[in-house]
C-alpha positions as a LaTeX table, in Angstrom:
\begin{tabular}{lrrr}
\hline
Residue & $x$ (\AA) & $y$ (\AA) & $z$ (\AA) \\
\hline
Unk1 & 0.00 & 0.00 & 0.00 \\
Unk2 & 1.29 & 3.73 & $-0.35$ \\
Unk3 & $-0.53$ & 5.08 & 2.89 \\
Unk4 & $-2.04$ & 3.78 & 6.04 \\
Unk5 & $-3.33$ & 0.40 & 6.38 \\
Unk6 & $-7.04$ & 0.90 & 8.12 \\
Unk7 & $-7.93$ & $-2.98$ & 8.26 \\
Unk8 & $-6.97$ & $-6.31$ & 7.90 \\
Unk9 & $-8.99$ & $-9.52$ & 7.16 \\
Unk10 & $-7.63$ & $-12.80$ & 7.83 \\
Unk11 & $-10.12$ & $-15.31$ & 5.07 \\
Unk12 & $-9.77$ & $-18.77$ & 5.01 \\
Unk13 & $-7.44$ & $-18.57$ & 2.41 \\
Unk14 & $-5.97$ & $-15.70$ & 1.71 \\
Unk15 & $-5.61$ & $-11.65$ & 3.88 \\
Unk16 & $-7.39$ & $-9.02$ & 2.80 \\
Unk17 & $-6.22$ & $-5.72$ & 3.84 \\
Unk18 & $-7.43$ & $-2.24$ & 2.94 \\
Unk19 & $-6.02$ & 1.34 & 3.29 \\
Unk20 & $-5.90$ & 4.85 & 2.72 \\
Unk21 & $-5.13$ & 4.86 & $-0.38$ \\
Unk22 & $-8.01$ & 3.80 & $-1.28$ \\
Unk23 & $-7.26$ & 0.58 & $-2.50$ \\
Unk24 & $-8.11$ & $-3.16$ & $-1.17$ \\
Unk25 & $-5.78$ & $-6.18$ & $-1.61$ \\
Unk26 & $-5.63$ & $-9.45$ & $-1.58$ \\
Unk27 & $-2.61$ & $-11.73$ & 0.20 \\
Unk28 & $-1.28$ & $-15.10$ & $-0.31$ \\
Unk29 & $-0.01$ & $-16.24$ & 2.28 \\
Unk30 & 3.18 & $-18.53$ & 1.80 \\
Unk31 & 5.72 & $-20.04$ & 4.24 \\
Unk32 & 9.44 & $-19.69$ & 2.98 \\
Unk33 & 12.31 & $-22.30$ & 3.29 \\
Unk34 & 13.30 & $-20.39$ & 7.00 \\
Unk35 & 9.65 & $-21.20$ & 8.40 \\
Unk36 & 8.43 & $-17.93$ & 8.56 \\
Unk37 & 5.46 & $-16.56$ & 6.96 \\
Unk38 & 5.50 & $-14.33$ & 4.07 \\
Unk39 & 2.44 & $-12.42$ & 1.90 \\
Unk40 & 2.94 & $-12.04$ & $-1.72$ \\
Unk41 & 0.12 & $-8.97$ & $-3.23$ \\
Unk42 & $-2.54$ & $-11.10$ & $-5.31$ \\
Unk43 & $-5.09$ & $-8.65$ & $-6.07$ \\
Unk44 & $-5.54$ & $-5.33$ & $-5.82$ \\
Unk45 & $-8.83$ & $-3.40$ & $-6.58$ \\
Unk46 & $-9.70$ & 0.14 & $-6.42$ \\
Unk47 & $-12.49$ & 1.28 & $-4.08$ \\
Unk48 & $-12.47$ & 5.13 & $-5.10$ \\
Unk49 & $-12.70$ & 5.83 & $-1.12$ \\
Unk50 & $-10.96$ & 4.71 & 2.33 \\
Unk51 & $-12.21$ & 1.59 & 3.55 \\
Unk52 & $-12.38$ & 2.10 & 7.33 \\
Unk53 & $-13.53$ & $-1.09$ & 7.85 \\
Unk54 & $-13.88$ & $-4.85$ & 6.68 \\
Unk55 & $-15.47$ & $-8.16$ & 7.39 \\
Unk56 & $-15.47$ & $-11.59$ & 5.56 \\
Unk57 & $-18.74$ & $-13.31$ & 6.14 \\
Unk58 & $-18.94$ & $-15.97$ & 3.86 \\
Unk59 & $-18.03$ & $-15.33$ & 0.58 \\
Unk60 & $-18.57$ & $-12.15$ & 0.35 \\
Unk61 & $-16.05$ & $-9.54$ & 1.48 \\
Unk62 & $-17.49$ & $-6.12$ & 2.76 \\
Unk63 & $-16.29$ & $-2.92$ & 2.98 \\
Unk64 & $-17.27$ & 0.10 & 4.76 \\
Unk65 & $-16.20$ & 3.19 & 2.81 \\
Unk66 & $-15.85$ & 7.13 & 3.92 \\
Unk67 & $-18.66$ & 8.18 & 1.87 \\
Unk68 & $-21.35$ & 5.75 & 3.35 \\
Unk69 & $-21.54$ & 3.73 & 0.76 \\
Unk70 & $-20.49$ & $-0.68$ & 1.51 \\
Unk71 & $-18.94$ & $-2.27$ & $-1.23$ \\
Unk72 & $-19.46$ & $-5.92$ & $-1.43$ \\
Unk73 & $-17.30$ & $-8.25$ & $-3.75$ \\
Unk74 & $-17.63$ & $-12.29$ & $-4.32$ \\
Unk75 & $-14.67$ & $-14.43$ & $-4.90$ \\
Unk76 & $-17.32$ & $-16.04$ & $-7.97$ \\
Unk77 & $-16.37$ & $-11.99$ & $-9.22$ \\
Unk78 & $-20.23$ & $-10.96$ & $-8.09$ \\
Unk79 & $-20.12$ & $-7.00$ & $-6.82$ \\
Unk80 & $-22.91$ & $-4.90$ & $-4.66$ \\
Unk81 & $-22.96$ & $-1.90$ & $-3.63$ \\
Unk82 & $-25.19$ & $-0.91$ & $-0.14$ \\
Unk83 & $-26.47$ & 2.65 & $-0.52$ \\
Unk84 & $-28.19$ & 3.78 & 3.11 \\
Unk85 & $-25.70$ & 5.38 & 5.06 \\
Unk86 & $-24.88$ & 9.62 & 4.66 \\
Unk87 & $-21.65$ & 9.33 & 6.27 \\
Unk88 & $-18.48$ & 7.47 & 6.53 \\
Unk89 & $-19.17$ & 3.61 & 7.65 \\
Unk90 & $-17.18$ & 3.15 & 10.76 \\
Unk91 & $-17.97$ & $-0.72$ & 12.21 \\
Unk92 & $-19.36$ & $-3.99$ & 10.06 \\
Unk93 & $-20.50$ & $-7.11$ & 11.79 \\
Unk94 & $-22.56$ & $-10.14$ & 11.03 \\
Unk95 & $-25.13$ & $-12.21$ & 12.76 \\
Unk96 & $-27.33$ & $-15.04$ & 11.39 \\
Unk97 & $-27.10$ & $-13.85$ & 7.78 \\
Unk98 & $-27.59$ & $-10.34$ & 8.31 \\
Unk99 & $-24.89$ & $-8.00$ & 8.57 \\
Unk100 & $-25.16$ & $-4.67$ & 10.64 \\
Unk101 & $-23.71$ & $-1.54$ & 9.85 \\
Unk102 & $-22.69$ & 1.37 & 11.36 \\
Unk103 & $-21.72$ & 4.83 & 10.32 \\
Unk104 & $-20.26$ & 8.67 & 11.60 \\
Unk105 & $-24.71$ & 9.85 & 10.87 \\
Unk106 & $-25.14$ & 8.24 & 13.59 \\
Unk107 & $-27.73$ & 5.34 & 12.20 \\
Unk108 & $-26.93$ & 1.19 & 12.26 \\
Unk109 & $-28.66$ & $-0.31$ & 9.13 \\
Unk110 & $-29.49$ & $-4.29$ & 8.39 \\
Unk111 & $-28.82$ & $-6.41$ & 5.16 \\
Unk112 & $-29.79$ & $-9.21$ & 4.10 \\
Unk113 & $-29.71$ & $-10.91$ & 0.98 \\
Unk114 & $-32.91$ & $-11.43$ & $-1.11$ \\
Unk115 & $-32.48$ & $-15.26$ & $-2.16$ \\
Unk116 & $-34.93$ & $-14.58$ & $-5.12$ \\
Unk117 & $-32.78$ & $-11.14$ & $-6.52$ \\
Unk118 & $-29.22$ & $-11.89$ & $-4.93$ \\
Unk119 & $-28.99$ & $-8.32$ & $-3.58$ \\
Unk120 & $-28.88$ & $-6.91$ & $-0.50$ \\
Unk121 & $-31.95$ & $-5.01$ & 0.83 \\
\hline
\end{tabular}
């Protein structure tokens, strides 16, 4: 990254990790001939904000961006976007197939995914 790394997601696979310059990536994670752990860059994807905050719930990946807005990617390649909050989203967390939000206007929002459309509501 070339700024400030806000979060860090350890997936069953792979660490996700997103900063301030406004980009998220994707980690391999690999074990080198001393034993110790290294993390070679995999993906990186633009987010056109800071992510202040991430969770991996499934297979989905979520981010909580400074403009309100929760980006949601797939590792199929599926994308969502969560439009609800007015302000920057500051915590993510998910319970029984919902996941909460909540953001700097003050408001905590639910999700859940609409088997019938595959988006969020």
């Amino acid at each position: 990254h070339k700024d400030a790394v806000m979060s860090v997601v350890m997936a069953a696979d792979c660490i996700y990790t997103a900063s301030r310059d406004k980009t998220l990536k994707r980690w391999k994670v690999n074990v080198a001939g001393t034993g110790k752990f290294e993390l070679q860059p995999e993906l990186e994807v633009p987010l056109g904000d800071v992510c202040w905050c991430l969770i991996s719930a499934g297979d989905w990946l979520f981010c909580g961006l400074g403009d309100g807005t929760i980006k949601g990617f797939m590792k199929s390649g599926q994308q969502t976007v969560l439009n609800g909050h007015t302000k920057r989203v500051s915590c993510l967390m998910t319970h029984q197939h919902v996941l909460l939000s909540g953001a700097s206007d003050g408001s905590v929002r639910c999700w859940q995914m609409n088997q019938h459309t595959t988006t969020f509501e």
